[in-house]
C-alpha angles and dihedrals in degrees: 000000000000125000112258131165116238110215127205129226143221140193118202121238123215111300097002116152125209077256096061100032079059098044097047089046103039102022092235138033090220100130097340108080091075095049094055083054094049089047091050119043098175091067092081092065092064120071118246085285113073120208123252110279110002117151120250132187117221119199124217117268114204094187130031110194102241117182114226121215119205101195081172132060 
């Protein structure tokens, strides 16, 4: 069998942004914002707000950036 990359999708809700599509899918935008919009190109002919179920690729992400807190020494 031959390698291939599954890629999510999403469908916007009502009001949803590039930011919070990012941020309900990923947990977090850090570094992936811009990826989503490489991916898809289409987004940057709609304004900040995204219209109501339009289809959106999301590419894997490996490693998600989590802060770690030591309260403890």
């Amino acid at each position: 069998m031959g390698w291939f990359n599954l890629m999510a999708k999403v469908i916007t809700k009502q009001n949803d942004t590039v930011d919070l599509v990012c941020k309900r899918f990923y947990g977090s935008t850090k570094g992936v914002t811009e990826q989503v919009l490489e991916e898809n190109h289409f987004l940057k002919n709609y304004g900040a707000v995204l219209p109501l179920g339009l289809e959106i690729e999301m590419p894997e992400q490996n490693k998600v950036e989590k802060k770690v807190i030591k309260l403890w020494d």
